[in-house]
TILO-830426 format. One record per residue (C-alpha): x, y, z; residue number from 1. Coordinates in nm, 4 decimals. Example, Ala and Ser with C-alpha at 12.3 -4.5 7.8 and 13.67 -1.06 7.14 Angstrom:
u;v;w;num
1.2300;-0.4500;0.7800;1;
1.3670;-0.1060;0.7140;2;
//
This chain:
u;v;w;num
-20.6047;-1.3279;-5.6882;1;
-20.3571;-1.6417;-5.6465;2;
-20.4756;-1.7690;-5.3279;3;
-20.2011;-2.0261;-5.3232;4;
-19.9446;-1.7943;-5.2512;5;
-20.1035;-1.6009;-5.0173;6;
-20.2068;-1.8968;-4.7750;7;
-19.8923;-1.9486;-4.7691;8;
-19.8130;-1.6132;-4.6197;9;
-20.0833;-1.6776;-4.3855;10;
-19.8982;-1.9830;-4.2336;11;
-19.5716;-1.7804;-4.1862;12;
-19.7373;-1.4880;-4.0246;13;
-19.9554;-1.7144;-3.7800;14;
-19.6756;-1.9374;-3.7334;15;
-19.4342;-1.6474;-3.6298;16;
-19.7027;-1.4975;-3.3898;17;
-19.7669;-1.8547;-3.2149;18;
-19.3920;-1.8596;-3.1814;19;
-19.3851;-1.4911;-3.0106;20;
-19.6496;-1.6002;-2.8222;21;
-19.4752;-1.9263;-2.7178;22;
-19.1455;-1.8338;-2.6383;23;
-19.3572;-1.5323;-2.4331;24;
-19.5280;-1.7274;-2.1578;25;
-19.4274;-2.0112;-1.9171;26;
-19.6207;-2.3499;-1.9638;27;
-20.0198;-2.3537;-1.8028;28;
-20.1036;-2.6168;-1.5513;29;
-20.2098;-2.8444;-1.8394;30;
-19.8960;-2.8328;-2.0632;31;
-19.6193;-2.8889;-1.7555;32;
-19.8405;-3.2101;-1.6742;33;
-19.9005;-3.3319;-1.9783;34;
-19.4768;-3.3046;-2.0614;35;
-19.4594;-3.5503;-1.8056;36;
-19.6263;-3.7652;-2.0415;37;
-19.3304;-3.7807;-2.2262;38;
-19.1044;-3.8612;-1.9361;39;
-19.2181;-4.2020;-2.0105;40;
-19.4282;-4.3373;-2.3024;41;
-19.6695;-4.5741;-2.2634;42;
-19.9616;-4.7081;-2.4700;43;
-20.2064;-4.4874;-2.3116;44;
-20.1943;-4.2548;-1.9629;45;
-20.4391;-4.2158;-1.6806;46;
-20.6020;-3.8700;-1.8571;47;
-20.5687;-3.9069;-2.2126;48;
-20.4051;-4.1693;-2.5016;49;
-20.0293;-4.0984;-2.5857;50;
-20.0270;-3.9025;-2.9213;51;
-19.9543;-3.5588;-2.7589;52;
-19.6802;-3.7586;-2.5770;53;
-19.5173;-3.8395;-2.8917;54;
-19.5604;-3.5020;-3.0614;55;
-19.3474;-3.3625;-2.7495;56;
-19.1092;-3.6069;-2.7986;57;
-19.0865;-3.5390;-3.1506;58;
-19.0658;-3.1924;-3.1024;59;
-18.8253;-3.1996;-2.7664;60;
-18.5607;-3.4131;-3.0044;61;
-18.6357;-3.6832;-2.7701;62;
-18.6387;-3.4711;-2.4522;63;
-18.2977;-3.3340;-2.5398;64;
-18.4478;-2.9661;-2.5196;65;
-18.6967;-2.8594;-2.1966;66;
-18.8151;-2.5412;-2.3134;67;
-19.1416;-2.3658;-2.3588;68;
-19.0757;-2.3288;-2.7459;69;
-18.9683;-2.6910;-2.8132;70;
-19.2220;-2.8195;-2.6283;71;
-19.4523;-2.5601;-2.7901;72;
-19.3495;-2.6441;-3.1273;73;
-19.5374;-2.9826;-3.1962;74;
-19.8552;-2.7786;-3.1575;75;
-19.7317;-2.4939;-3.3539;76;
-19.6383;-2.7021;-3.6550;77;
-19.9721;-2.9353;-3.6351;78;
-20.1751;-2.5365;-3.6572;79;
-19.9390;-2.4575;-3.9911;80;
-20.0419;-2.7751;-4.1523;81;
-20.4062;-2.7788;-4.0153;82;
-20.4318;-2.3924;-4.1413;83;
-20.3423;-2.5806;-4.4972;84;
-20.5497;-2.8563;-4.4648;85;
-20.8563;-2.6606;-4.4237;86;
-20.7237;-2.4238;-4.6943;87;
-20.7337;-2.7868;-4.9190;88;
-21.0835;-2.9082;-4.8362;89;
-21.2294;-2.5210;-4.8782;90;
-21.0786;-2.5217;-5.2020;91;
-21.1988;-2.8782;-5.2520;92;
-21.5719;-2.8364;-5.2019;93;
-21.5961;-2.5267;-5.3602;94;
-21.3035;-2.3009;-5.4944;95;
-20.9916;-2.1253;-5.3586;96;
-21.1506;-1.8037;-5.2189;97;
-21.3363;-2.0658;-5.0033;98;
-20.9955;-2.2153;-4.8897;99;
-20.8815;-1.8738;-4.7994;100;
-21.1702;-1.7624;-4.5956;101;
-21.1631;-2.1399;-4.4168;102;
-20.7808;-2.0511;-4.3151;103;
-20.8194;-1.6987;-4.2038;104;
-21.1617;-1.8531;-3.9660;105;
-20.8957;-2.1242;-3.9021;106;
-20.6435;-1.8609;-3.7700;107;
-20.8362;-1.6066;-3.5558;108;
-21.0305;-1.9099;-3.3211;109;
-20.8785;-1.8899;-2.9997;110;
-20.8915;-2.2995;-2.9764;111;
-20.7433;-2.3809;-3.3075;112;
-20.4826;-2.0744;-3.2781;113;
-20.3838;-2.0852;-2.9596;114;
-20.5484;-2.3383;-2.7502;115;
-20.4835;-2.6128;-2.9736;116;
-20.2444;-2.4426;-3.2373;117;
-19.9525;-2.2967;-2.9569;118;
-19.9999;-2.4490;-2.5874;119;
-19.9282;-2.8051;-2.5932;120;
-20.2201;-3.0578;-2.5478;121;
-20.4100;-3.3225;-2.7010;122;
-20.6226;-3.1085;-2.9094;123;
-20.2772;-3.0139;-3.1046;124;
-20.2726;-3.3412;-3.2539;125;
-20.6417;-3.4183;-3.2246;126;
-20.7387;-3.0920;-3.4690;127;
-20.4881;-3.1775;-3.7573;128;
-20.6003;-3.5204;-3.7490;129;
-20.9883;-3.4212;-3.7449;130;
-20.8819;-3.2157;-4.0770;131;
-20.6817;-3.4866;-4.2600;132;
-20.9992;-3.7186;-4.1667;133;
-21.2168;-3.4693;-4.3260;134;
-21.0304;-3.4370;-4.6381;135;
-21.0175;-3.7676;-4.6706;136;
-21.4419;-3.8348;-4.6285;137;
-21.4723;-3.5791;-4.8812;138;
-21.2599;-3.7552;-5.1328;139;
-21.4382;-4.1002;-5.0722;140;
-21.7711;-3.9594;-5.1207;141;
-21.6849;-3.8522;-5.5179;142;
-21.8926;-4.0701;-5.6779;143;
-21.7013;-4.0940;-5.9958;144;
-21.4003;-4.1834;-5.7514;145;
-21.2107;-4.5355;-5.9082;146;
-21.2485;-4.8373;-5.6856;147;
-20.8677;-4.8270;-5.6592;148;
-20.8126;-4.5122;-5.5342;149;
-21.1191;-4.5357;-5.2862;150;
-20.9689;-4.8454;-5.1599;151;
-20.6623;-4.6410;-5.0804;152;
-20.8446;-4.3884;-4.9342;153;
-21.0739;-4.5997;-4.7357;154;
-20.7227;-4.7357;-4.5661;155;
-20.6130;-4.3860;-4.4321;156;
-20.9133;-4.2956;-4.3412;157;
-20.8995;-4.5751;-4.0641;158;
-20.5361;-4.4585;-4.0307;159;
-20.6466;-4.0916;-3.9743;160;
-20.9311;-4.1892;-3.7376;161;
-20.7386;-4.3884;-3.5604;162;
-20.4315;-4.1335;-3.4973;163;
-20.7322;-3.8976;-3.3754;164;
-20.8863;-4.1072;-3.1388;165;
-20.5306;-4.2107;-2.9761;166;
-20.4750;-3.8153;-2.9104;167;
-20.7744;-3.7673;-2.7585;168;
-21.1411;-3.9959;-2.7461;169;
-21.3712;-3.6870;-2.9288;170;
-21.2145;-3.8815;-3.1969;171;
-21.4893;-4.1861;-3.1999;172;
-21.7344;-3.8474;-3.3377;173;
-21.5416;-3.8867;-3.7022;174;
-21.6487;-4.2100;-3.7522;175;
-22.0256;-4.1637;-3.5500;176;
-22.0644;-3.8603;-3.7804;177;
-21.9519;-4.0562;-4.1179;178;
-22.1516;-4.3262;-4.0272;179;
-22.4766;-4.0987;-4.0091;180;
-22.3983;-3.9301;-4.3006;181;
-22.3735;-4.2376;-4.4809;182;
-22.6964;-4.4268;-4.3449;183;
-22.9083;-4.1004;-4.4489;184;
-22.7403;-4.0067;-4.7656;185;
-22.5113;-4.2732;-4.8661;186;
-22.6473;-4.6122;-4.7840;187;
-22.4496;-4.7610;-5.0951;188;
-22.1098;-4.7225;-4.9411;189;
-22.2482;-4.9746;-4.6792;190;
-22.2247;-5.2237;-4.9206;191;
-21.8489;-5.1222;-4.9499;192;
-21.5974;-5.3982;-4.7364;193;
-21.3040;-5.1011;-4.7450;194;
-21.5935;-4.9220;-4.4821;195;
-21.5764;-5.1974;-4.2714;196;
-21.2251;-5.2667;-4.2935;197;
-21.1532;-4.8817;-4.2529;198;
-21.3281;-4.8857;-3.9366;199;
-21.1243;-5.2478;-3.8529;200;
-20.7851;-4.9879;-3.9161;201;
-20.9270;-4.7789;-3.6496;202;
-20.9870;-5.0463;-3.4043;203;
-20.6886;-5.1674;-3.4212;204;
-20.4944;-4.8596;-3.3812;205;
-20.6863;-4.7825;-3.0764;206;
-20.6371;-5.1096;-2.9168;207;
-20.3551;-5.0522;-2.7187;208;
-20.6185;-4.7818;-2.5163;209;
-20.8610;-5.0917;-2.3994;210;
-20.5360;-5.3119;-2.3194;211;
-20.3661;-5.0650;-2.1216;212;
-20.6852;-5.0030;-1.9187;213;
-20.8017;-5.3267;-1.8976;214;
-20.4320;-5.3730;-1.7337;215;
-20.5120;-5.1188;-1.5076;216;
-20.8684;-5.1843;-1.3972;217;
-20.9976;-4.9213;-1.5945;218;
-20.8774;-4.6936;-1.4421;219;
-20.8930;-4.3805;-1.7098;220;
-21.2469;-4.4790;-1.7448;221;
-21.3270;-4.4955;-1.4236;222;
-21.2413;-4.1348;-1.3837;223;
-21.3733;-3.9849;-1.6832;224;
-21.7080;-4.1506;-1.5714;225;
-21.6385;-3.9770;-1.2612;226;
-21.6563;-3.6776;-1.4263;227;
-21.9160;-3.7234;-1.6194;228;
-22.2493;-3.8634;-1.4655;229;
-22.6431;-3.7866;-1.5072;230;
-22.8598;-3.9977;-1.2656;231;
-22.9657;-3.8491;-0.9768;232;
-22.8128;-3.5590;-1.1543;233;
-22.9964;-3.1823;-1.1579;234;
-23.0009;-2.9507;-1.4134;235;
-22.7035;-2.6372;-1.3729;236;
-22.7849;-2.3686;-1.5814;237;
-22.4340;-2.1918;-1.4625;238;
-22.2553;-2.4685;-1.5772;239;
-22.4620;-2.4682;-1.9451;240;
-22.4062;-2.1511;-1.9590;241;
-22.0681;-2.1747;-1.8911;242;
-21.9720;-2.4004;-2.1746;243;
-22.2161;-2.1857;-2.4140;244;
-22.0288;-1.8425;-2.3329;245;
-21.6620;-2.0337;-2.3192;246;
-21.7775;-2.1607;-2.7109;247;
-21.8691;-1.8052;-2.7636;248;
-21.5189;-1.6891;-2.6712;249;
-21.2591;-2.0075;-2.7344;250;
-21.3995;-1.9230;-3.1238;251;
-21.3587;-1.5756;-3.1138;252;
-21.7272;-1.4235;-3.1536;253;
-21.7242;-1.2663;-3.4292;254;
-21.6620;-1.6120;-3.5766;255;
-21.8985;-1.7802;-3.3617;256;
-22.1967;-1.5260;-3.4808;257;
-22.0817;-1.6029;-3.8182;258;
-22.1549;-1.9418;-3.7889;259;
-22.4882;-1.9062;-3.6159;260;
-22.6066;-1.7019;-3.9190;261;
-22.4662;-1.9720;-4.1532;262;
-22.6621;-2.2269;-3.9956;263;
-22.9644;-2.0096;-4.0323;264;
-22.9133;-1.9218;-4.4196;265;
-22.8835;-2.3292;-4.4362;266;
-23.1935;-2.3799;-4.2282;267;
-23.3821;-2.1112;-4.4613;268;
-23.1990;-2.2519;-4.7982;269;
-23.0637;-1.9390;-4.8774;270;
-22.7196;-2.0540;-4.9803;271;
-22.7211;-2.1077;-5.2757;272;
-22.4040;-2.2786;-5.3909;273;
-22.3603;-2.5534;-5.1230;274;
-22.0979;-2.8348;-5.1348;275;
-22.2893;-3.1812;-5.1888;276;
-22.1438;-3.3084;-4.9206;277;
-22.2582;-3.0202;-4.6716;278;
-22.4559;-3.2222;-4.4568;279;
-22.1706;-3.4429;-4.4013;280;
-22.0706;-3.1381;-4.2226;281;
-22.3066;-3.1117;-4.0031;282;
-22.3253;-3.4502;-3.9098;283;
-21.9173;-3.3821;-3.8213;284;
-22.0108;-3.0995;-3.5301;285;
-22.3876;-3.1373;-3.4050;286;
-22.3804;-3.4157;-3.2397;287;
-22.0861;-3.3034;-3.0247;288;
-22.1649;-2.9862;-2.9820;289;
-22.5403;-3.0913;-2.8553;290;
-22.3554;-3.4067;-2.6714;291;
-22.1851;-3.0958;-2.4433;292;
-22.4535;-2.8583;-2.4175;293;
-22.6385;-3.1345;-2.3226;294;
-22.3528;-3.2690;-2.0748;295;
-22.2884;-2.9431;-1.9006;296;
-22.6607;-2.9279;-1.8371;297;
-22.5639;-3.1444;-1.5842;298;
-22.2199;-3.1416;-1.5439;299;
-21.8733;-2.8871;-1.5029;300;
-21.7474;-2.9438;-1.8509;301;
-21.4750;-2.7729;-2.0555;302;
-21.5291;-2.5295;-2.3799;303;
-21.2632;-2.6865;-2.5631;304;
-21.4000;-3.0294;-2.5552;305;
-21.6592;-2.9577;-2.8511;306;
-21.3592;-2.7442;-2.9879;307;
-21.3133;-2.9836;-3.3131;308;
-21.6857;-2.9943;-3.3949;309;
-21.6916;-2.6005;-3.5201;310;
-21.4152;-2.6524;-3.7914;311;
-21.6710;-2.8072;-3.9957;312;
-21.8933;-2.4951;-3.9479;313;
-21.6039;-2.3289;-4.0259;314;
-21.6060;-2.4308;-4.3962;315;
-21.9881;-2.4242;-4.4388;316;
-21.9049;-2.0373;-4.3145;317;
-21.6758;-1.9930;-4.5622;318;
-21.8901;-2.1236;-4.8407;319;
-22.1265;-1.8700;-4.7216;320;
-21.8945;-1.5728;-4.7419;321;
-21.7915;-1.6955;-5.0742;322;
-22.1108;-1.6277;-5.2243;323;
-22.0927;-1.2403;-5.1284;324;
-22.0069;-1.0911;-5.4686;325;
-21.8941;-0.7652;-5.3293;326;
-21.5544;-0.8341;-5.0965;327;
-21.6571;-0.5507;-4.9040;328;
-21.9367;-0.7823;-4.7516;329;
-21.6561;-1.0322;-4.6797;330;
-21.4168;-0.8510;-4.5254;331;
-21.6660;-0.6864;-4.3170;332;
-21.6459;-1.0336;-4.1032;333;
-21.2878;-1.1387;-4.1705;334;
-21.1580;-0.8111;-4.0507;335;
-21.3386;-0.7445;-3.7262;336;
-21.2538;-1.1172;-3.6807;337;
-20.8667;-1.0812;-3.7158;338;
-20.9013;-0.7425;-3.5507;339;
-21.0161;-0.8870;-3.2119;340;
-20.7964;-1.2011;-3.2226;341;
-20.4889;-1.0155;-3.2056;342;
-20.6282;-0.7608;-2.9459;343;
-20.7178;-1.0165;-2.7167;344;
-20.3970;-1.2242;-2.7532;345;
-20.1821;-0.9511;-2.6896;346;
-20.4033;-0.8262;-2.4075;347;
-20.3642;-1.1603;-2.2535;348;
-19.9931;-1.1828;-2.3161;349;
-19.9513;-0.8110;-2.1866;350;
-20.1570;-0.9143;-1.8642;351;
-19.9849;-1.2474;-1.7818;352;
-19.6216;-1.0946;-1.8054;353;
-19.7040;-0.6883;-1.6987;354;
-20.0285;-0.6696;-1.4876;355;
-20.0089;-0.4111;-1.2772;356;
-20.2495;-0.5143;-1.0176;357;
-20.4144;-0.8397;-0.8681;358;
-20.7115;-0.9947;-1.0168;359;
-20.6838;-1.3066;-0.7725;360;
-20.7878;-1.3135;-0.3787;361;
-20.6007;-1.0443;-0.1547;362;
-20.6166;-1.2778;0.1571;363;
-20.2452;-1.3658;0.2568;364;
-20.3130;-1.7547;0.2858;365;
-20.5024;-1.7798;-0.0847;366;
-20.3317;-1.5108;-0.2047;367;
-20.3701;-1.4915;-0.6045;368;
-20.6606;-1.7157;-0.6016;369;
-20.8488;-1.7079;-0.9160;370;
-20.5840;-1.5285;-1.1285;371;
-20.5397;-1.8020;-1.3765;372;
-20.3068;-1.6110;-1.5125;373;
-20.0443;-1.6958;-1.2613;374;
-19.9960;-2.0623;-1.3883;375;
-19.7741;-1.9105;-1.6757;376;
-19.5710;-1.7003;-1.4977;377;
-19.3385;-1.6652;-1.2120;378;
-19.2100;-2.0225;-1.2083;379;
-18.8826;-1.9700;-1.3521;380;
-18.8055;-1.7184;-1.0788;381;
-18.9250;-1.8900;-0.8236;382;
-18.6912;-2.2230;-0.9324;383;
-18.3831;-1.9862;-0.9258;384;
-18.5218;-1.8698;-0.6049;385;
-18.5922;-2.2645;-0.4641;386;
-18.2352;-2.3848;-0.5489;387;
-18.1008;-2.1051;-0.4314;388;
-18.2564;-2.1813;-0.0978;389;
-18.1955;-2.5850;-0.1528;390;
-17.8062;-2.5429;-0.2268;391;
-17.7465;-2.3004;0.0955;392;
-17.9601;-2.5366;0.3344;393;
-17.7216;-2.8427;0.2016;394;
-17.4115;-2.6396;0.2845;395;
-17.5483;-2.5268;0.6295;396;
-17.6480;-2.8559;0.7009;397;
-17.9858;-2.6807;0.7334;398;
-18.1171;-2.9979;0.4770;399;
-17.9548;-3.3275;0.3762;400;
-17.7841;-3.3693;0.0553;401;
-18.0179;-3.5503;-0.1828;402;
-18.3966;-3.3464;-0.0173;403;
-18.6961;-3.5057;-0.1739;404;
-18.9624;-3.2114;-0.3427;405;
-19.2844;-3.2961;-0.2613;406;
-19.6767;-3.1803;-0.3666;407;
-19.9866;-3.3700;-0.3170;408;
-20.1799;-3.2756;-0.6607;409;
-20.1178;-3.2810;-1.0337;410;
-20.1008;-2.9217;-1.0233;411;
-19.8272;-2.7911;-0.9110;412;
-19.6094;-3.0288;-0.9274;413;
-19.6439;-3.0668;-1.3090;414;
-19.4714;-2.6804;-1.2653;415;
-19.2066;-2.8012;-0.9683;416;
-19.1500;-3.1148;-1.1968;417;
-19.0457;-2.8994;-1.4861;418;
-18.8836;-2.6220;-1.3530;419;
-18.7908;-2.7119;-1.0108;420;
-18.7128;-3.0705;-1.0644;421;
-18.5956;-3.1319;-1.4529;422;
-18.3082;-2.8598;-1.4726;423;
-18.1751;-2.8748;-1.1141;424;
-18.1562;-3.2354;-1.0554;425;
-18.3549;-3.2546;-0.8131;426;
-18.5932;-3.5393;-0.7284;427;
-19.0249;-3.4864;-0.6847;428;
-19.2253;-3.7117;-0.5540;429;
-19.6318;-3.7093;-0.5517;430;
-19.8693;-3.8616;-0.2857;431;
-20.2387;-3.8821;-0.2551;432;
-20.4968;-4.0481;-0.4180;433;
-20.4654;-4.1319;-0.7986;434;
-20.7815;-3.8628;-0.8355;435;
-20.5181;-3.5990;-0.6867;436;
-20.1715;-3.7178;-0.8255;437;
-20.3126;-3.8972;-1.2291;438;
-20.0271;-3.9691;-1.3957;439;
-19.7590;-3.9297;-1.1431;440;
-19.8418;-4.2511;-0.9721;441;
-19.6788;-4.4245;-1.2405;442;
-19.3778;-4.1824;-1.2499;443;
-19.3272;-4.2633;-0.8147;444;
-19.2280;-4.5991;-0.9200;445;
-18.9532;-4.5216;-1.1069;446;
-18.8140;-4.2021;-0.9067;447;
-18.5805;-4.2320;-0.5860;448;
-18.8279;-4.3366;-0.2919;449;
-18.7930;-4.1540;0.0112;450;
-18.5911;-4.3616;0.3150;451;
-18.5958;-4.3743;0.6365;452;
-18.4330;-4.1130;0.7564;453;
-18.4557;-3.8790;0.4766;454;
-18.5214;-3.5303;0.4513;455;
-18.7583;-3.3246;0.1930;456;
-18.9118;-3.0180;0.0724;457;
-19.3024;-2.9493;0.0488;458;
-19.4262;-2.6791;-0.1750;459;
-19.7390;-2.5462;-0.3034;460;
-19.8546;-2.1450;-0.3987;461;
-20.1152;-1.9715;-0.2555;462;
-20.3384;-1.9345;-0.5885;463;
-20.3743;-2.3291;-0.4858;464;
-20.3958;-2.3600;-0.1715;465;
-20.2708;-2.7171;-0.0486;466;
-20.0850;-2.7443;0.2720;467;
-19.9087;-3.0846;0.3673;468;
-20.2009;-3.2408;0.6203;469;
-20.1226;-3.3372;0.9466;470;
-20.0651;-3.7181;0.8393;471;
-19.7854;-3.6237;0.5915;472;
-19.6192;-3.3494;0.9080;473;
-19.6435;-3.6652;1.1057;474;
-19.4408;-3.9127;0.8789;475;
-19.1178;-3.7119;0.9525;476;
-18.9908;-3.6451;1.3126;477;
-18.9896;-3.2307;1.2757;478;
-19.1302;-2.9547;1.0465;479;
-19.0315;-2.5815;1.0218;480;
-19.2562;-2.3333;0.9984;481;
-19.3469;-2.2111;0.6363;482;
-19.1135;-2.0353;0.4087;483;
-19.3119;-1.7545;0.2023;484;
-19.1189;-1.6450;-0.0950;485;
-19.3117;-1.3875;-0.3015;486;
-19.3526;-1.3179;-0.6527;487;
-19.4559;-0.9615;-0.7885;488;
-19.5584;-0.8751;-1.1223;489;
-19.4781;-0.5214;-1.2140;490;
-19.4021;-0.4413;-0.8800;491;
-19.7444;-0.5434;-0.7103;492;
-19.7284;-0.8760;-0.4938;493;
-19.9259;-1.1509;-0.6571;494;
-19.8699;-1.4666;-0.4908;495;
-19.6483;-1.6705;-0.2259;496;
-19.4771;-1.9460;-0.2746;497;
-19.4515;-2.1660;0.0618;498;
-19.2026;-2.4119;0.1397;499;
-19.1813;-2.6789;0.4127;500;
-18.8363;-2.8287;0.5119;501;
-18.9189;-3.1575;0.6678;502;
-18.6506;-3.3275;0.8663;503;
-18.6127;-3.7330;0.9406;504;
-18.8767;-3.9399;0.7273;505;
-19.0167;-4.1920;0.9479;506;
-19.0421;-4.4378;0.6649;507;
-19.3729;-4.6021;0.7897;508;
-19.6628;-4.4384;0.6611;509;
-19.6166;-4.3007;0.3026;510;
-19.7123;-4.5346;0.0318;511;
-19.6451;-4.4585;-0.3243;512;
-19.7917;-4.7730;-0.4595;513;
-20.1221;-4.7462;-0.5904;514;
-20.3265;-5.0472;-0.6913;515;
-20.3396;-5.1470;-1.0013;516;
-20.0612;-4.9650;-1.1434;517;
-19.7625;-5.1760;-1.3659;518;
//
């Protein structure tokens, strides 16, 4: 069976379903903010470093197109190359079959498909280069490997690290992972100076991360730390369990029992044919995945964050399937596997866009409330809607020419940024404290300020409820009572929108510089 060929089908199938899927839903709370990122590059932002910045760039043609599928397509085209990556180290540390099975694992996880593979976000960037890293160990570990070519290899390995870390920090686990692997199995390469002056390539790539923050008080570590604590800390077995069932699901289960069983037949020694380099593997997604168990054991943590650790279990799965000699046995995983995947990706895709009831809160002022699936939908209609609105108040003399749009959290104005703001011309502003606003305080100081005098528009939707406080109704000299413009989906009323006009900024109270910013 020529495998070659048919990965290649593989990556043209996926890649055309990521693209349905793409041009199918609007862009999540996450990927409006983080195209903001690109608004403006800089050498590292308040949430994450810049790589995902870049790959929207790349993929925007510099921000000449705004559209869910260009913005999309960065992560779409790093999920092609990772699904042939992983087909290359399969086929490397054992034979093509193994490369196949890798890819088709590869294709039906939820965070390397979709997650990471079609909605725009760190991990996009952060996956492909966790694979090229991989790849890369594997090759440096072949002990017959000429000094020459290690050398080589040894210098994009610190490349590849590097480019990983500066999309997203889970990075510093390639080289914490190498570096056990070689201390316990290895210890020769640490006589190597290409080690050292691999991890030197890193450091210096990253770099620009510890300037930029020590520029800005440390700022993005100040918050992550924030996020993250353990003294004085109790144990929350929701929130473990949490992160343990949103692993379960984010790698579709049928792949995650798969590797459970793997890790047992290792445990037992009952694979028989294992790469050489399989505990190099392991070293590559323990440690995270226990660093995260054992984080959410105190802490609200994300499923996704140990997301890069299972692609490593993902081949040692793979060489387990391999060993099956009847493909019956094989595709009695791979097809349940592929099977759910696309059931619950059109399911969600049917929900978001044709739902025919509410999932969220039914109360008028929350309305929508816990319907996540409302952050992909209903935002181009309600910009149509807005300007609409924003163009007959101007011609009334309802509004003056020139309103201000303003929100006091990331979310939603990443959404009135992008659909509201971008395409209509019209000008957003965020307040509040960095915690609330992240990367927008750097994006006030080089947007229109308001002036004295001035008048502006405050919106928020009830699935987040925010209302402008009484401080911010008392910086201008009059506020109208709230606007409520509805969205339905399939005829049943999901959420309101709600819109302030606020007349005659006082131009004494709001401050949009925030300490330590450049």
């Amino acid at each position: 069976m020529n495998f070659n060929k048919k990965i290649w089908l593989l990556i043209v199938v996926s890649s055309l379903l990521r693209i349905l899927v793409a041009c199918s839903l609007e862009l999540g709370n996450d990927e409006v903010y983080y195209q903001t990122y690109a608004q403006r590059l800089q050498w590292n932002y308040f949430d994450h470093p810049p790589m995902v910045a870049l790959l929207i760039r790349f993929s925007t043609i510099n921000q000449f197109f705004h559209n869910e599928f260009f913005i999309r397509l960065g992560s779409i085209f790093c999920a092609a190359a990772g699904t042939w990556m992983i087909f290359l180290i399969g086929r490397r540390i054992k034979n093509a079959r193994t490369g196949w099975i890798s890819a088709i694992l590869y294709n039906t996880s939820y965070y390397t498909s979709v997650i990471a593979g079609t909605f725009i976000l760190p991990d996009s960037p952060q996956v492909f280069f966790w694979l090229i890293s991989i790849y890369l160990m594997i090759l440096i570990l072949q002990r017959e490997l000429p000094n020459k070519y290690r050398t080589g290899l040894f210098i994009l390995l610190g490349i590849s690290i590097g480019a990983c870390i500066m999309s997203k920090v889970h990075g510093v686990f390639l080289w914490m992972g190498f570096g056990g692997y070689i201390i316990f199995h290895r210890r020769d390469l640490l006589k190597s100076s290409m080690l050292w002056i691999s991890g030197a390539i890193s450091l210096l790539i990253i770099y620009p991360i510890y300037r930029w923050n020590l520029e800005n008080h440390f700022i993005n570590y100040n918050y992550h730390q924030g996020r993250v604590s353990f003294w004085g800390m109790k144990p929350d077995l929701d929130h473990l369990l949490q992160q343990v069932l949103g692993s379960v699901f984010y790698n579709n289960p049928v792949n995650f029992i798969l590797y459970i069983l793997t890790l047992v037949a290792i445990s037992k020694r009952k694979i028989k044919k294992l790469p050489k380099e399989y505990p190099l593997f392991l070293w590559l997604s323990l440690p995270l995945i226990v660093v995260l168990l054992w984080t959410s054991l105190f802490n609200e943590t994300l499923p996704h964050w140990s997301g890069p650790a299972y692609l490593s279990l993902m081949l040692l799965a793979a060489c387990w399937l391999d060993e099956q000699t009847e493909i019956r046995v094989i595709t009695k995983w791979l097809k349940p596997a592929v099977w759910v995947y696309i059931g619950v990706l059109l399911l969600g895709v049917l929900s978001i866009r044709l739902l025919p009831f509410r999932i969220g809160s039914s109360q008028a002022k929350i309305l929508g409330e816990g319907d996540i699936s409302l952050d992909m939908s209903g935002w181009h209609q309600f910009a149509l809607r807005f300007d609409s609105i924003y163009q007959a108040d101007t011609a009334a003399g309802r509004m003056k020419n020139n309103s201000t749009i303003l929100s006091n959290y990331w979310f939603p104005a990443g959404h009135l940024d992008h659909y509201c703001g971008i395409p209509f011309h019209h000008n957003l502003l965020v307040f509040g404290p960095i915690q609330d606003i992240h990367h927008f305080a750097w994006l006030n100081q080089r947007r229109p300020r308001l002036t004295r005098g001035s008048d502006a528009y405050f919106v928020y939707a009830t699935n987040y409820y925010r209302p402008p406080g009484a401080a911010l109704k008392n910086d201008f000299e009059s506020v109208d009572d709230s606007l409520l413009i509805p969205q339905y989906r399939s005829g049943k009323l999901v959420r309101y929108f709600v819109l302030y006009r606020m007349h005659e900024f006082r131009g004494d109270s709001l401050d949009y510089m925030n300490p330590g910013i450049n």
